[in-house]
N, C-alpha and C positions, 0 to 999 in steps of 0.2 A: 140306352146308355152308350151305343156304340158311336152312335153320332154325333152326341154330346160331346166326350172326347176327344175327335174329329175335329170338330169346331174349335176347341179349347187348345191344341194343340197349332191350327193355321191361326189364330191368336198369338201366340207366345212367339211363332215363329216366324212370322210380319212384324211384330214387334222387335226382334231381334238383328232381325233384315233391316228394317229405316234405320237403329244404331248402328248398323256396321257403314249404312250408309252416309249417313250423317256424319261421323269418324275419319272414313275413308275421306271426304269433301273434306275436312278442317285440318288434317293432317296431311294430305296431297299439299295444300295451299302454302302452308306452313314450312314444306321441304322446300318450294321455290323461291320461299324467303330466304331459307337459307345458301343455296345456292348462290341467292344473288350478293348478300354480304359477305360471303367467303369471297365473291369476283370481286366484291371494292376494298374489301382489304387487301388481296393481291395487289391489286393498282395500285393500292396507297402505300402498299410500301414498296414496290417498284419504283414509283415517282419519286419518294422521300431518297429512297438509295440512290438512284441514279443523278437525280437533283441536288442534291449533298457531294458527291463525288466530284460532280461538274463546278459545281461554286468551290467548293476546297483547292481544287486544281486552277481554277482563274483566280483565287484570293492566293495561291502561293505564288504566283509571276510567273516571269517569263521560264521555259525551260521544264515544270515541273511536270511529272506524267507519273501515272496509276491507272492499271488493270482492276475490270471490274470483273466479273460475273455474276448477271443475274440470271436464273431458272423459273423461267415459266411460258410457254408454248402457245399459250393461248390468249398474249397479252398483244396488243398493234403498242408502238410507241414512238411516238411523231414530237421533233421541236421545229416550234413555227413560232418567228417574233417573242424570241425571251420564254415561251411558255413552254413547257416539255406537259407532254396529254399522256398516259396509260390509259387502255380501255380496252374491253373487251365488249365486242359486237354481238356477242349470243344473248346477252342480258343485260345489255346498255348500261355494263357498271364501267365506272372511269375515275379518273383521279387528277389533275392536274396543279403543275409546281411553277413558279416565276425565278427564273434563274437572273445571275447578275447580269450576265452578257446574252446580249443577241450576235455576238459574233461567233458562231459555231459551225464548223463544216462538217458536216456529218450528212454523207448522201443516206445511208438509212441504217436504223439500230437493230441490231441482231440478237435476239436473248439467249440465251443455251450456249454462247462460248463468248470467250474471256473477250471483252475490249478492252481496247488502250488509249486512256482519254489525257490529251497533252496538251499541255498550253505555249503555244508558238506566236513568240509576241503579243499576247496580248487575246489571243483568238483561238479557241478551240477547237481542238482535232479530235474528233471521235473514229478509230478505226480497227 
């Protein structure tokens, strides 16, 4: 009887053992979905912000300026030919917005403190 037992027990508990493994594998997989849709909704609304601020300031004319601040550390954010890109490179999530103007001078965007996005004739200053 004692071996029987024995047996009946590395049964149950092999058994036990492939669920927690089987679990661990669908639920691991499952967190780095998440991760990666928490990183494109950051983008997306990064983009949406900063892409709305920039067209409001070139649709009010010449002269108009507003301070932004966006927070978030872990965003790249680049305007090249009318397009403004967020993205984040640990998980290839990204976002991108088509602004009205391609005349934009902004050597590079900084997140974590305030800018001041101004419109001087016609062409935006991001600084």
């Amino acid at each position: 009887m004692k071996g029987q037992a024995a047996n009946e027990f590395l049964i149950v508990f092999t058994a036990f053992l492939v669920l927690y493994i089987i679990f661990t594998v669908i639920f691991s997989s499952q967190s780095v979905n998440l991760i990666q849709s928490t990183d494109n909704l950051d983008a997306l609304k990064t983009t949406y912000a900063l892409s709305n601020t920039i067209n409001s300031v070139y649709m009010a004319g010449d002269g108009a300026s507003t301070n932004l601040t966006l927070v978030n550390s872990r965003l790249n954010v680049t305007i090249h030919n009318g397009i403004l890109t967020s993205s984040v490179s640990s998980t290839n999530a990204g976002s991108q917005a088509k602004l009205l103007t391609t005349r934009i001078n902004a050597t590079q965007i900084f997140l974590n403190r305030e800018m001041k996005i101004k419109n001087n004739g016609g062409s935006i200053e991001i600084s």
